[in-house]
N, C-alpha and C positions, 0 to 999 in steps of 0.2 A: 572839864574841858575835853573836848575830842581827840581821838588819838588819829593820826594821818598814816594813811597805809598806802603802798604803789601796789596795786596785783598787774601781774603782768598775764597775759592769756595766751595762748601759743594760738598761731593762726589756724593750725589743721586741728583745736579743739570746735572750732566753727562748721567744719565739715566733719562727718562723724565716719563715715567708711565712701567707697565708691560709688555707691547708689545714691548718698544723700551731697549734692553736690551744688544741686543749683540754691539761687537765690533766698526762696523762700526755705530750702533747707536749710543754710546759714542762718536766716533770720530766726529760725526755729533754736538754734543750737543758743545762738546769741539770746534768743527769751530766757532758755534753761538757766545761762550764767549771770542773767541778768534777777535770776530770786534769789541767786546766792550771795551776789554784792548789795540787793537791800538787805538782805538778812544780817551781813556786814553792819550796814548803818545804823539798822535795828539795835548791835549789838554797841553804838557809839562809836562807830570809827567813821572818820572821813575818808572819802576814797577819790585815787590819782588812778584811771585805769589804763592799762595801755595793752599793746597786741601785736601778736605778727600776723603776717600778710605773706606766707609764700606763696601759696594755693591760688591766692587769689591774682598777686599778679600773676602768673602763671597762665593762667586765665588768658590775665589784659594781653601777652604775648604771642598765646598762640592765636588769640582774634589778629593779630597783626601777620602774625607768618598767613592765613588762612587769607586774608585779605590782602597781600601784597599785590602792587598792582594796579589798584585798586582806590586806597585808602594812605594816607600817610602812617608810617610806621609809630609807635609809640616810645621816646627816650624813659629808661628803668626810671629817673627820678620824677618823668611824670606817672609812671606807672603806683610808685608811693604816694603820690599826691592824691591818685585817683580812690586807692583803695583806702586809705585814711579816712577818705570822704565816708564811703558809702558803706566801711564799718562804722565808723563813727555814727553816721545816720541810723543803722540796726541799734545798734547799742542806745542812741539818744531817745530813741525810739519805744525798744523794750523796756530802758529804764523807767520812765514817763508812766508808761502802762501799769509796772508793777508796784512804782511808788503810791501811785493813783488808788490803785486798789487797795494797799496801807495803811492811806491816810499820810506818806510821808512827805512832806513839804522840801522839796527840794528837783531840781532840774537838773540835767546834764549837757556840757559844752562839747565839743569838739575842737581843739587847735589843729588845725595842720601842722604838723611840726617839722624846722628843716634841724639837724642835726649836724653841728658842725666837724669835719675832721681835718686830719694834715694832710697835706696834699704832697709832702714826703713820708709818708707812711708807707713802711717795707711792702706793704698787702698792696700798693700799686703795682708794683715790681715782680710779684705774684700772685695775681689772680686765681682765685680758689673756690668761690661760691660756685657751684652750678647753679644756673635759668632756664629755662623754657624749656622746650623740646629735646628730644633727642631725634638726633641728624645722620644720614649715610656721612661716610668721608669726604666723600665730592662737595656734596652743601657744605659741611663744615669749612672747607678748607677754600672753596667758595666765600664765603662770607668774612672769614679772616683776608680773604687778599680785597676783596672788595667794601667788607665794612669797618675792617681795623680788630675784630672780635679776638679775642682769649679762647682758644675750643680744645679741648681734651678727648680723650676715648675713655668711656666708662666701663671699664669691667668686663668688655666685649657685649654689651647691651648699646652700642652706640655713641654718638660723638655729642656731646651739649657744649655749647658756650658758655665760658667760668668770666667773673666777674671781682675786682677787688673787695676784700670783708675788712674795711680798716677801723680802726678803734674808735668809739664817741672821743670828742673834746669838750663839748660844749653844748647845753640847747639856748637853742637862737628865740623862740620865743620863753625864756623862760621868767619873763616879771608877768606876759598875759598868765601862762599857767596858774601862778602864785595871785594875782590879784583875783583870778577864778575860784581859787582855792578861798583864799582870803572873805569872796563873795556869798560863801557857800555850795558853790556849783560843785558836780562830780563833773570833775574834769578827763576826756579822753583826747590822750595824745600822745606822742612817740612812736604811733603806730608801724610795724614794721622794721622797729629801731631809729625810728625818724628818717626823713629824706636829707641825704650827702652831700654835706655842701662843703664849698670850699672857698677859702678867701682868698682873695687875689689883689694885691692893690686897692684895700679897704670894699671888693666888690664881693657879694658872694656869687658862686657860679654851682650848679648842681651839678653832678659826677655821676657817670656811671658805675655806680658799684652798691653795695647791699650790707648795712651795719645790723651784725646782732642783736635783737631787739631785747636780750635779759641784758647784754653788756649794755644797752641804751638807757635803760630800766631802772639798773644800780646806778647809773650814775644820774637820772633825775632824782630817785629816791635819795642820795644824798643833797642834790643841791635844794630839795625842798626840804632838807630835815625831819626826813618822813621818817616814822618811828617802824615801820616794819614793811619788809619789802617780802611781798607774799607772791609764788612761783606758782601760778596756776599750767598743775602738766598733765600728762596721761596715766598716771599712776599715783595711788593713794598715799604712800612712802618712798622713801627713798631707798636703796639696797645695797651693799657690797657685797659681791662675787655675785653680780647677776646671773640667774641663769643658771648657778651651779648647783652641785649638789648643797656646799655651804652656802648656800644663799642667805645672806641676814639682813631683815630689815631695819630701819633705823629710827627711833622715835627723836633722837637729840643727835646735833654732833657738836661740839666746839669748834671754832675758827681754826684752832691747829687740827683738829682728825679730820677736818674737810679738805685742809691742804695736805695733810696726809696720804690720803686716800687718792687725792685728786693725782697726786701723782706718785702711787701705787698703781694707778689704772684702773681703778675701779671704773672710773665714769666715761664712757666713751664721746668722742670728741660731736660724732653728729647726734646726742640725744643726749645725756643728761651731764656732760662735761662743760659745757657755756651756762648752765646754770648753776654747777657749784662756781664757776670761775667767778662769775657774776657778783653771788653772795659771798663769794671771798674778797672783792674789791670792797662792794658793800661797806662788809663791817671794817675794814682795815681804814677807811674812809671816817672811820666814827659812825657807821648804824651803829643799831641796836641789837636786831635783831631780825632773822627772815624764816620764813619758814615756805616747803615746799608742798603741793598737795594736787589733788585732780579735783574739777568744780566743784560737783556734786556734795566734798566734804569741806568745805572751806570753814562752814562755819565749827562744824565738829573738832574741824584743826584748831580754830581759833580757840575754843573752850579746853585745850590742851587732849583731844578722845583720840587723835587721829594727826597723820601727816609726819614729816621730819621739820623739825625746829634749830637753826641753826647760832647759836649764839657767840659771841666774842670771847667768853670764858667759862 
């Protein structure tokens, strides 16, 4: 029987530096990760894929500032909806192609996926995600009396628009997933951490704000009973005291040194601290197991040669 695996893919693995940005360069990145997850299949596992998407709204955003005026403005939860779409489309796309060449008999879906949260969730209350551009003071403070926006000053590099980060509750399509799953399909969705929805008098309503796509992750990996939630990043292993002279990599942690660690400070909160957090809900939830790694070595990870493996004991 098949093992069920969630890999989640961070969005700026789709763009690979500055120069490689458009379109066909994403699609390019998305073929690359797309030999690794048949190689997956190859190896018997069934795969749940999902991804982030900041780059790419980013994108949809600044096409709206650029065209104000002009063009109706684009709301953040259609901006998820849009790039869901049209990763999902690369990825349906590359998969197809490589399975083709395999011999592997199998298709891949795309759900849209909306992502339920609480609509009292402290992260209303304070808005934290940076979006788009960064702004003179005037635009910023422009746009909050005229658009209602959340805007900060970065660092002295300028003013951006901050956005609620509030926690998964629930995915809203999640019996299509599972009957996808059930069908044989490689299923892609959660894209972005899913689009935010909220319920209001049995209705749902989309929200402006932006859910972490590894917190999104762990928690479809548990509601499908996925046996291994795999953390595709930009590094091969995982580290404590990055960057220093004791720098050590990590081939294993248990549940407790990842909480450990996590709050020791090893992992900093905008790069690899949302994904120990992740894999710690994970397994605390009843995973199995997760393990973290960069595309390229996935399958290497999987055969135990490479990556951090994160287990419950």
């Amino acid at each position: 029987m098949s093992k069920l695996a969630v890999v989640a893919v961070g969005g700026n693995s789709l763009i690979k530096d500055g120069k490689h940005q458009t379109i066909s360069d994403q699609y390019a990145a998305t073929v690359e990760t797309s030999l690794h997850i048949a190689g997956m299949i190859e190896q018997g596992w069934d795969v749940v894929l999902t991804h982030g998407n900041g780059p790419q709204v980013g994108f949809i955003l600044r096409r709206s500032e650029l065209s104000m005026g002009e063009l109706h403005s684009v709301p953040l939860d259609y901006c998820g909806a849009d790039t869901q779409g049209a990763i999902g489309y690369m990825f349906q796309r590359a998969l197809r192609n490589e399975f083709k060449k395999r011999g592997i008999h199998k298709q891949a879906a795309t759900v849209v996926s909306q992502v339920l949260v609480d609509s009292s969730d402290p992260a209303f209350q304070n808005p934290s995600k940076p979006i788009g551009s960064f702004m003179d003071k005037e635009m910023a403070l422009d746009h909050k009396t005229k658009d209602g926006w959340s805007v900060v000053e970065d660092a002295g590099r300028g003013w951006r628009r901050v956005v609620p980060s509030p926690l998964p509750k629930a995915h809203i399509e999640l019996d299509a997933i599972k009957a996808l799953i059930q069908a044989g399909f490689v299923v892609v969705s959660s894209g972005g951490g899913g689009i935010p929805v909220v319920e209001k008098n049995g209705v749902l309503e989309g929200v402006e704000a932006v859910i972490d796509k590894d917190y999104a992750g762990a928690l479809l990996a548990n509601s499908i009973n996925a046996d291994l939630l795999l953390i595709s990043t930009a590094v091969e292993q995982v580290a404590i005291n990055f960057n220093k002279p004791n720098q050590q990599w990590l081939a294993k942690m248990t549940l407790a040194e990842a909480k450990q660690y996590l709050a020791e400070g090893h992992f900093h909160k905008g790069s690899m601290g949302p994904k120990i957090q992740a894999i710690i809900w994970f397994l605390e939830a009843g995973g199995k197991e997760a393990l973290i790694t960069n595309p390229e070595n996935i399958e290497r990870a999987l055969n135990g040669e490479t990556g951090t493996r994160i287990t419950r004991g």
